[in-house]
N, C-alpha and C positions, 0 to 999 in steps of 0.2 A: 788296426791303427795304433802303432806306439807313441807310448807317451811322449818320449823325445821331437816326433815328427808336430803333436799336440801344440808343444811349447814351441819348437820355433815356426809353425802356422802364426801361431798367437802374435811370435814377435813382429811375423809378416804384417800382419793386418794391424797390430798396432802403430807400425810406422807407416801404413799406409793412411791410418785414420789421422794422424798428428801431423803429417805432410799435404792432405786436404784442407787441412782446418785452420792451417799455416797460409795457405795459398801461394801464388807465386809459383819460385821454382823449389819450395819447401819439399812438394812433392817428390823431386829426384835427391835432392840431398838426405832428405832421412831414406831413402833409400842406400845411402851412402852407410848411416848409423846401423841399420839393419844387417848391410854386408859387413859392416866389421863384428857384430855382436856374431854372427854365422860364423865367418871367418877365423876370429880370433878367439872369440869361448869354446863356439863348438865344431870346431875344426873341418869345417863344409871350407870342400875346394871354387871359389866362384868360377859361374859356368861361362861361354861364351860370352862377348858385349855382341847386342844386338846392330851392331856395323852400319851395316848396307841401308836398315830400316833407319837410321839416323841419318846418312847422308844424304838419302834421298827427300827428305825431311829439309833439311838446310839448302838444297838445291832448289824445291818448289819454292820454299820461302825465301828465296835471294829473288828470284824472279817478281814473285809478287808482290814483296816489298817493294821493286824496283819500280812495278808497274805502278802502286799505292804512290809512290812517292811523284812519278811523274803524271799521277795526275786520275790514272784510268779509274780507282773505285769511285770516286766522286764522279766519274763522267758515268759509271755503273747506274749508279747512287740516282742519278738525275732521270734517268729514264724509268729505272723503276720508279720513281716520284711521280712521274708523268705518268705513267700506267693505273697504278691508283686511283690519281686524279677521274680518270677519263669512265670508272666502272663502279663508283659508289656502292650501289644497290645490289651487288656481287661481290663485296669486297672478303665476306671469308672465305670464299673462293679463292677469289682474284691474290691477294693478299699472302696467302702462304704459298702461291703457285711465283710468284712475287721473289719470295724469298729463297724458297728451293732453288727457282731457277740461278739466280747471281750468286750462290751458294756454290752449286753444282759448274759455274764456270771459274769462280775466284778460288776453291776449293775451302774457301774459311768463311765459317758465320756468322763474321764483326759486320757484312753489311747490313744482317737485320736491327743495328743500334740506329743506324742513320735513318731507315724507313717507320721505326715503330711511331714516333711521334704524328708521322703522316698520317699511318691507319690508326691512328686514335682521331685525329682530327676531323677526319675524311668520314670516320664510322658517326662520330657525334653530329657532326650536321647533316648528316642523313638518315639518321631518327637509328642507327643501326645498333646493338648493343656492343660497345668495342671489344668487351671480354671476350667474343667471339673469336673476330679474324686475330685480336694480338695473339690469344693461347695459341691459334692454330701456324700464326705465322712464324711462331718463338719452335714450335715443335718441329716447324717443314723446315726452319735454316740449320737445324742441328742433324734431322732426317738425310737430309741430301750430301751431306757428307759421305753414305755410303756410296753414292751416284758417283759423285766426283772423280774423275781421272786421273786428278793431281792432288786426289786431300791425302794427307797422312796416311791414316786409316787404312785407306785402298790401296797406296803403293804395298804398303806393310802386309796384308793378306796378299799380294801377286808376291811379293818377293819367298813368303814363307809357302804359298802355293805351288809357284815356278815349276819344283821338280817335279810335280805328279802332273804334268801337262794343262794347267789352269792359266790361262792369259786373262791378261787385262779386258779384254773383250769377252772372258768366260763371265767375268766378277761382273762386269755392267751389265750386261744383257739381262744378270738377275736382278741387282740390284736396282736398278733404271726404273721399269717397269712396279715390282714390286714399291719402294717410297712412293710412287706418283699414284699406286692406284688405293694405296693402302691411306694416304692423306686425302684421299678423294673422298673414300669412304667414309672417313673423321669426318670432315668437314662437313660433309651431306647430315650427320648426327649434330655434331656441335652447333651447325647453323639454326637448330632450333632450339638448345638450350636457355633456360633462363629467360625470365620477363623483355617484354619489349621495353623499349627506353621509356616509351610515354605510358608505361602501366608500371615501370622500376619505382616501388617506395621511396627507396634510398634516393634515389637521383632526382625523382621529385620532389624531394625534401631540402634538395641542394637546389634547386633551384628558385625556392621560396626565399635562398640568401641573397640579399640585395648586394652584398659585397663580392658572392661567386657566380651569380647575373653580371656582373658589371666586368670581372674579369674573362667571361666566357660569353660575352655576346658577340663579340666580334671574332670572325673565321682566323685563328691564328696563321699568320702568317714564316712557313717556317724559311730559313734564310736560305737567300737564292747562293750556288754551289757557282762558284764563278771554275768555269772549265779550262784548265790550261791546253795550250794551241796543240803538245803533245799527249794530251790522255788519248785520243781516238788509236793513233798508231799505236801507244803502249798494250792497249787492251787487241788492238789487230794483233802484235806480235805475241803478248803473251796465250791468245787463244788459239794462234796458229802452232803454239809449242803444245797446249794439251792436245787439239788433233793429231796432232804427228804423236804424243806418246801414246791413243788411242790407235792408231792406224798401227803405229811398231808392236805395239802390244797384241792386235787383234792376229797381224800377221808375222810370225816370226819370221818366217823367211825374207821379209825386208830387212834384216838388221845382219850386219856382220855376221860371217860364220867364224868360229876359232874351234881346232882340233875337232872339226866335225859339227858344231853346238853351234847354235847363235847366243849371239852377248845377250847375257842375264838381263831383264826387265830392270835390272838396279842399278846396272850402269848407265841401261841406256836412257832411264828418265832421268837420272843425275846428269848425261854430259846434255842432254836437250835441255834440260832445266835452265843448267848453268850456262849455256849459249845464250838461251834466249833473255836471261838476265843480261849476258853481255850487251845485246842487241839493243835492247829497250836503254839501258846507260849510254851506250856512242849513238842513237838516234835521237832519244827523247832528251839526253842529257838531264835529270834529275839531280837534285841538289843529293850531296853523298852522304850529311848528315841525314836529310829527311827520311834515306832509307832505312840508316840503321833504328832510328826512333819514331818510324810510325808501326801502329796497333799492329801492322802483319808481323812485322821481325818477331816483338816482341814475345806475340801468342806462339810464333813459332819456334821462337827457338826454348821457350818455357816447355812446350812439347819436347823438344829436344832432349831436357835436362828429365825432364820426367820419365821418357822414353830409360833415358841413361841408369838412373836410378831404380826407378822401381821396375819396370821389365829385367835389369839385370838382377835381383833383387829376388824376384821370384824365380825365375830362370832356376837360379841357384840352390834355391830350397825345392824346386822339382827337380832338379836331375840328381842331386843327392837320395831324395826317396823316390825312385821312378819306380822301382821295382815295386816297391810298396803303395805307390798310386795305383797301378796298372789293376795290380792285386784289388785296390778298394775299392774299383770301379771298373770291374769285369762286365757289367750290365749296364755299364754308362753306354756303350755303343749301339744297345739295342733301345735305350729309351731315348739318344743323344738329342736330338730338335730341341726337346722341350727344358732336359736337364742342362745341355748348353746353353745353350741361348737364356737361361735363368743364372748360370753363372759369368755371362759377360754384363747381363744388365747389370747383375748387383756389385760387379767390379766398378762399371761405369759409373756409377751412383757416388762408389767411393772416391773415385781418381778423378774423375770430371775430365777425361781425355781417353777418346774411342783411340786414336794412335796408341797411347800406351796399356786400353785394354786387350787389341790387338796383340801389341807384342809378349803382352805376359801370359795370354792363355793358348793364343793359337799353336804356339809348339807344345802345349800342352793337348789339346785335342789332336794334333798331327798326333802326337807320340802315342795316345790310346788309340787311334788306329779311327778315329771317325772318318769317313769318308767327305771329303773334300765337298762333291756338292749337298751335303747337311752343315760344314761348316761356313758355305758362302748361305745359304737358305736362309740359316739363324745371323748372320753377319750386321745385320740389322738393330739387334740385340743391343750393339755398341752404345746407343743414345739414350742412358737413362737419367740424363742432366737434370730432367724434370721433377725428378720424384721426389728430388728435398728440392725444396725453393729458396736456393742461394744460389743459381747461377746468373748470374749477369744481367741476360737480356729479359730475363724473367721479374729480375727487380727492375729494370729500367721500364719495362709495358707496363707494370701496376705503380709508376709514376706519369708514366705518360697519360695514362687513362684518367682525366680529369674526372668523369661521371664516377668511377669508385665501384664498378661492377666488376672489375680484374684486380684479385685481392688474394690475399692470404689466409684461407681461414684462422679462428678460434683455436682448431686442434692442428696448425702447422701441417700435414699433409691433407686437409681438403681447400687446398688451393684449386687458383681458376685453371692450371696446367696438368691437374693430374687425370681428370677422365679424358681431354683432349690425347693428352700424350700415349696412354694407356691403351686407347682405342686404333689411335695411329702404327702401335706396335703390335698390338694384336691383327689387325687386318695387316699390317706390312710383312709380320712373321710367315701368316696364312700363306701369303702370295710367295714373297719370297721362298717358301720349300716346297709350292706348287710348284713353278718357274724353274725353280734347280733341278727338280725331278724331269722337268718333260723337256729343261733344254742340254742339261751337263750328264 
């Protein structure tokens, strides 16, 4: 390993650290500082921009903002409310199956902001410990991301897939199966951690407060989601567009043939994307502002920029030492599961977007020569949002959580999300490179 490769590794990961911590779309513009420090100190040629993997990116998210706007998350949003409602005494169950599922069809995990307040409600008046289902629900909306047809993530492994005969039907069949059976098995553990509510010190110590009796006696009521008259069709046409890219994908031979080939998985979920964006705007008519500034655009096209940045970014600093990786990890191929699959978590960890850890390693594992179903097995890998507790929905459950059992620890990672998360990944890895083995 030379020194040169040493120092600008170092620069990588330093702009990658400073572009998290920034948040936003910090993430891709110090990627931006990084390719000129490469470029213009040490005279690295930048490599490819990751194209195809971005546009397909701004296609899904034309659509689903479209759909968001006219109405369809919130009509999402309502049913999962009502499923809760109706399964109390099963909610860590219920709960992340909850959130996977509207996950796994909107391909983005902002619905779990609207439900968590539910399952903390719904867990407290039924004597349940909420820390349970939230950790479990915060970990399955981020899990199902692999699943998803239309999320980031998974277009970006089929497109960098593609040539070695991997369809969109290869990646779910592992994927699918594996999150579903792997948060089964969390959940069956987590369901029993931690004191019940009516034996919880803490929580019975809160409840000796006359002033947090008085604000928690009554069942909070959270606000009724008044459904506009086109959400139903928005969410028809937007799930009739991920079936078709699941059906185009499963079979190529339904899609256009050009010089002998069928059109690329990148084109063909970009022009289904962006159709079916159209469709949802001339039928639902949604208002034009509301799509560019509701939460979908935003998150996605923050993916965008980050995609842009720091996947180009590393790109760059691998193909300039490829020779010299290939070299320092001759034995990567023979240990790959466990050695890969440890370097996309702790990417994930950094970057807080499985799309852009996708884009910056998987041409890197192509290029050492791993075989493709080790890299869909480990794919899973992607979700290590959990591990520091700064992301999002992670702070909003241990506000929601009136009782104070879903918390942060003393030493910062023994938080309520880390053996939840950890066990979810450990049984999803299992499955998932059982799954690759006996189906790809």
């Amino acid at each position: 390993m030379s020194a040169m490769f040493i120092i600008q590794f170092a620069i990588v990961l330093l702009c990658i650290l400073v572009g998290a911590r920034i948040g936003g779309i910090g993430l891709g513009v110090m990627g931006g500082i990084g390719l000129a420090i490469l470029a213009f100190v040490f005279g690295l040629k930048p490599a490819g921009l990751p194209i195809d993997v971005m546009f397909m990116i701004m296609a899904v998210v034309s659509a689903a903002a479209a759909m968001q706007a006219a109405g369809g998350l919130d009509y999402m949003i309502k049913i999962a409310t009502n499923i809760l409602r109706r399964n109390p005494k099963q909610i860590t169950f219920i709960a992340p199956a909850v959130t996977w599922l509207f996950t796994f069809l909107a391909g983005t995990g902002h619905v779990a902001y609207s439900v968590l307040p539910v399952i903390a409600e719904v867990s407290r008046h039924n004597g349940v410990r909420p820390e349970r289902p939230l950790s479990m629900a915060v970990i399955a909306s981020q899990f199902a991301i692999v699943a998803s047809p239309i999320a980031a993530a998974v277009t970006s492994v089929v497109a960098f897939l593609e040539p070695q005969g991997i369809t969109l039907g290869s990646v779910l069949s592992v994927t699918i199966p594996a999150t579903i059976l792997g948060l089964l098995c969390a959940a069956l553990i987590v369901n029993k951690l931690g004191k019940e509510l009516k034996d919880d010190p803490n929580y019975q110590r809160l409840l000796q407060d006359p002033e947090y009796v008085r604000l928690n006696q009554t069942e909070i009521k959270t606000q009724e989601i008044e459904i506009k008259p086109t959400a139903k069709i928005s969410v028809g046409l937007f799930l009739f567009g991920a079936l078709l890219v699941v059906i185009m994908g499963t079979f190529p031979a339904l899609r256009p043939a050009f010089d002998g080939k069928p059109m690329g998985m990148a084109h063909t979920i970009e022009i289904i994307m962006l159709s079916v964006g159209a469709l949802i705007i001339l039928f639902c008519k949604p208002n034009g502002n509301a799509i560019t500034q509701g939460s979908v655009f935003h998150a996605g096209m923050r993916a965008v920029i980050a995609i842009f940045g720091i996947a180009w970014l590393g790109d760059t600093l691998m193909q300039a030492h490829m020779t010299e990786v290939k070299d320092m990890a001759k034995g990567l191929v023979e240990t790959a599961p466990w050695a890969f699959a440890a370097a996309l978590f702790m990417l994930s960890i950094l970057v807080n977007s499985q799309g852009a850890t996708v884009a910056t390693l998987f041409p890197v594992g192509i290029a050492l020569g791993i075989p493709a179903p080790v890299l869909i097995g480990v794919f899973v890998a992607v979700n290590g949002y959990f591990f520091i507790p700064n992301y999002g929905p992670i702070i909003a459950s241990i506000d929601f959580d009136s009782t104070g059992t879903t918390r942060i620890g003393k030493f910062i990672f023994n938080h309520s999300f880390m053996l939840p998360g950890l066990l979810s990944m450990a049984f999803s890895l299992g499955f998932g490179l059982l799954f690759a083995n006996i189906l790809l």
